[in-house]
C-alpha positions in Angstrom: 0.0 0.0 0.0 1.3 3.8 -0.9 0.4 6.0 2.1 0.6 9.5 2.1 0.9 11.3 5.0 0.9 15.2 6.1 2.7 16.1 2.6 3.9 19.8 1.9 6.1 20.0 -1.3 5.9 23.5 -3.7 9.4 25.2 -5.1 11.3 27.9 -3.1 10.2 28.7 0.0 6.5 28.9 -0.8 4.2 25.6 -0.7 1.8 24.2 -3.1 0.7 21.3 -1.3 -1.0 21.6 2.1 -1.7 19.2 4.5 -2.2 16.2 1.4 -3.0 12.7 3.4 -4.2 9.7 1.5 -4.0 6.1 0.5 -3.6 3.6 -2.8 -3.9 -0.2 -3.4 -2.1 -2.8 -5.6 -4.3 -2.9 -8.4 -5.7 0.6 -8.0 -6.2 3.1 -10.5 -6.3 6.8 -8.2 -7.2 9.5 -10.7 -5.3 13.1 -9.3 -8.8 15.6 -10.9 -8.6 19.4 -9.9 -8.1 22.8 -12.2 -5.3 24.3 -13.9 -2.3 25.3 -10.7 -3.7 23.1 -7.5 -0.8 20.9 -7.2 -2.0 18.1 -9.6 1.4 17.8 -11.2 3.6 18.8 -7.6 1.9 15.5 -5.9 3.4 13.6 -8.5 6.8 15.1 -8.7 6.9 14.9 -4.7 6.0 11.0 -4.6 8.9 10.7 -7.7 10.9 12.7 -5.0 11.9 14.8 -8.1 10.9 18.1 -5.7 11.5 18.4 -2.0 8.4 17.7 0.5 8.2 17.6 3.9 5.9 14.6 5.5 5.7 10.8 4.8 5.5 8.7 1.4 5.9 5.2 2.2 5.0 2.1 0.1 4.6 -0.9 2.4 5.5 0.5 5.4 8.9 1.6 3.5 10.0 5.1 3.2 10.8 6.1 -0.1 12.8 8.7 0.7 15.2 6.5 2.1 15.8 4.6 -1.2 18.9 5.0 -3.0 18.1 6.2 -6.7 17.9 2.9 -8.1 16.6 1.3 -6.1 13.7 4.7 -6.6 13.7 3.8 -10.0 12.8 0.1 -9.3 9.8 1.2 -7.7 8.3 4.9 -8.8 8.0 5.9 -12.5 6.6 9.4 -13.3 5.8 10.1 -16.8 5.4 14.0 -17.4 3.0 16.2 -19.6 6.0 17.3 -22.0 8.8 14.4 -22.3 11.9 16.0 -23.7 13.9 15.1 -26.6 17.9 15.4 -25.2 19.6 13.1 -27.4 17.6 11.8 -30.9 17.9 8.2 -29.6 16.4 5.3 -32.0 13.0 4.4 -30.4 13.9 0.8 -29.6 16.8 2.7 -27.1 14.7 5.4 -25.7 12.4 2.2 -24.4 15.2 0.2 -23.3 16.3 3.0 -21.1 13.6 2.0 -19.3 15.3 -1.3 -17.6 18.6 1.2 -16.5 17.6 0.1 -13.3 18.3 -3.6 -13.7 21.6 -3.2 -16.2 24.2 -4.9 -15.0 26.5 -2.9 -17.8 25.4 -1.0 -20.9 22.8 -2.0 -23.4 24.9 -4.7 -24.6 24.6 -6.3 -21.5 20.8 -6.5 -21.1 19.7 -10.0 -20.3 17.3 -12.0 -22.5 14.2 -10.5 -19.9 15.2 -7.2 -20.4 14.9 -8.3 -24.1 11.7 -9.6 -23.6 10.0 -7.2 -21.7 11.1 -4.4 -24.0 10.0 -6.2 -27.2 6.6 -7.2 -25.6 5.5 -3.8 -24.4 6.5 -2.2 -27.6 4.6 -4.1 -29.7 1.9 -4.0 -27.6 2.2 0.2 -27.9 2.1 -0.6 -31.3 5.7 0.9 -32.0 7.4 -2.2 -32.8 7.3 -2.0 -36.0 9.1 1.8 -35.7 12.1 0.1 -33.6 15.0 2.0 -35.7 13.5 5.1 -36.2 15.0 7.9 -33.7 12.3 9.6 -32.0 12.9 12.9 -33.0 10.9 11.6 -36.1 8.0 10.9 -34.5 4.5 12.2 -34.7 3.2 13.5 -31.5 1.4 10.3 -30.6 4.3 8.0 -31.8 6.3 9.8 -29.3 3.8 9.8 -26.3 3.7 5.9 -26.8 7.1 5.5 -26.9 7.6 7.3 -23.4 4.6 5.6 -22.0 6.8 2.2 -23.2 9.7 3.6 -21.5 8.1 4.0 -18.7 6.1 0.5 -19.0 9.4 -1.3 -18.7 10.4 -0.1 -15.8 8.2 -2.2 -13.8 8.0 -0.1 -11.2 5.0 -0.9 -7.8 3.6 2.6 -8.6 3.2 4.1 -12.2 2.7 8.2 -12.2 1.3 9.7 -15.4 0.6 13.2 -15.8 -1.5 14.1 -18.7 -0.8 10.6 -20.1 -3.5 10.8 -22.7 -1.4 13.7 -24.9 -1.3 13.7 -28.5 -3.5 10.9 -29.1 -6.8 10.2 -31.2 -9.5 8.7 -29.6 -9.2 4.8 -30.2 -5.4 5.4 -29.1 -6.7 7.0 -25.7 -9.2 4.1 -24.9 -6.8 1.4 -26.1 -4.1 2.8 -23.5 -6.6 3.5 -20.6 -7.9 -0.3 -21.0 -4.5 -1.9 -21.5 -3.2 0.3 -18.3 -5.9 -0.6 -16.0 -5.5 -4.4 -16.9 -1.6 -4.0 -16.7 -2.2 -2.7 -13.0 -4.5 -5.5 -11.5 -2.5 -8.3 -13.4 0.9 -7.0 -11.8 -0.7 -5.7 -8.6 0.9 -2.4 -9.4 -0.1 1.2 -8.6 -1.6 3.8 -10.8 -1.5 7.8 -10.0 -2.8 9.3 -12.8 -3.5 13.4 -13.8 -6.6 13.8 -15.9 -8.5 16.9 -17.1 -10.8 14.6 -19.0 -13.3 13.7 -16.6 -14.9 11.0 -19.2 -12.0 9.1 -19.2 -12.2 8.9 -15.1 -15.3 7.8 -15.4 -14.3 4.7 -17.3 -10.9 3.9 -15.8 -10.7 5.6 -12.4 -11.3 3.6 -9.6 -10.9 5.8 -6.8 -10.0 9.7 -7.1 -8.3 12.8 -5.0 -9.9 16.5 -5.4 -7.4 19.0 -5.1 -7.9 22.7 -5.2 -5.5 25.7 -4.2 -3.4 22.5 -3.0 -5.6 20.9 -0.5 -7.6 17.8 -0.6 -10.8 18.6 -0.8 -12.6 15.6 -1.6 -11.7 12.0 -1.9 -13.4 8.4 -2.1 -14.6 6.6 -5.1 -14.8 8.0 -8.6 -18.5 8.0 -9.0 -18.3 9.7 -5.1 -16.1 12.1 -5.8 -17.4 13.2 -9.6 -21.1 13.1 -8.0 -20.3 15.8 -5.4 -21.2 19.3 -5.3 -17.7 20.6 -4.7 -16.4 19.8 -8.1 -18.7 22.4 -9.5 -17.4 24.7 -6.8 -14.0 24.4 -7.3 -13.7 23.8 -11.5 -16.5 27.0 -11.4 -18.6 25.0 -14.3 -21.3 22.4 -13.6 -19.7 19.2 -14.6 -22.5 17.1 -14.6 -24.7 19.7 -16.8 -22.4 19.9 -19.5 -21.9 16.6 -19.5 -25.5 15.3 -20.0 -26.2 18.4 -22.7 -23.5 16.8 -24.4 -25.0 13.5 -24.1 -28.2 15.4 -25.4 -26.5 16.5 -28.3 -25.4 13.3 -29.7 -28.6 11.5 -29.1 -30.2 13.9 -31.3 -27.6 13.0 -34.2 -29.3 9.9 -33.8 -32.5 11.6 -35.5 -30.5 13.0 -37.8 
């Protein structure tokens, strides 16, 4: 289990995050909803430890903090809103970066599971076919599933995606969210996720955090915490309205 306790992280001397206390399960989607500056994307740097925080984040009982850095890397992966391109990297090595953790050596020396696992998840992010291509190639979509491989790989206990539905269609979106979900519960793995679209929290979220002007607000079950009156309140639009005169609107297509 990933508990959070009494977290405070921001940059300089000011603080975002106030106060932020909760809980996730193996298996566990946790969907991270609020609007644009509440600390959606600090939480996640502060449980990668890529920021300072002050507080507790311990999986099982362990303290991450104390973790040396690969040992970190063994068990948090955070996946950001804008992955940069530093070197242009074939795609096939950009993934396999992913297992640094468990190299005994260089890329030369990754062992036939590392093989395996990197030549599974790509083709099952549909980039195997794309293996020698460097990534600074890529389409916008290409490049968001070759990160989300990367980060696949790594096998960490707790996966953190911020935005992780970027630059891709539709189909792409729902294929990812469905192929994460059952990735999660298979490997009894954790999923912190940052989403502004609530329709896809509806469908993959199993429990969800409220943030706003970085304090929980609200947290329980997603159909709890999308059902409550303070997400009006604190996105300043009715949710739930716009959503069923949307609903409205394509039904009447239906008469078209």
């Amino acid at each position: 289990m990933l508990e959070i306790k009494n977290l405070y992280a921001g940059y300089g001397s000011g603080d975002v995050l106030k106060n932020i206390s909760f809980t996730a399960e193996p298996g566990e989607s946790l969907c991270v909803l609020g609007p644009n500056g509440c600390g959606k994307s600090t939480l996640l740097k502060a449980i990668a430890r890529i920021i300072d925080y002050r507080g507790s984040i311990s999986l099982n009982e362990k303290n991450l903090d104390m973790l040396p850095r690969k040992e970190l890397a063994k068990t948090t992966a955070l996946l950001g809103q804008s992955a940069q391109i530093y070197f242009p990297y074939s795609v096939y090595d950009t993934v396999s970066l992913g297992r640094y953790a468990y190299f005994k050596g260089f890329f030369k020396d990754m062992s036939a599971e590392d093989r395996e696992i990197i030549e599974t998840t790509m083709k099952r992010f549909d980039i195997w076919d794309i293996k020698s291509r460097m990534i600074d190639e890529l389409s916008g979509g290409q490049l968001q599933r070759v990160f989300l491989s990367k980060t696949i790989v790594q096998m960490p206990d707790i996966i953190l995606l911020d935005e992780p539905t970027n630059h891709l269609d539709l189909k792409n979106q729902t294929e990812l969210m469905c192929y994460l979900k059952q990735w999660i519960r298979e490997n009894h793995k954790i999923l912190i996720g940052v989403y502004h679209d609530l329709n896809l929290v509806q469908h993959f979220g199993d429990k969800a955090v409220l943030l706003g002007e970085g304090k929980l607000l609200l947290q329980g079950n997603v159909q709890t915490v999308l059902n409550s009156e303070i997400l009006a309140e604190v996105y300043g639009i009715d949710i739930r309205d716009f959503m069923l005169k949307s609903i409205e609107k394509w039904r009447a297509l239906e008469q078209v």
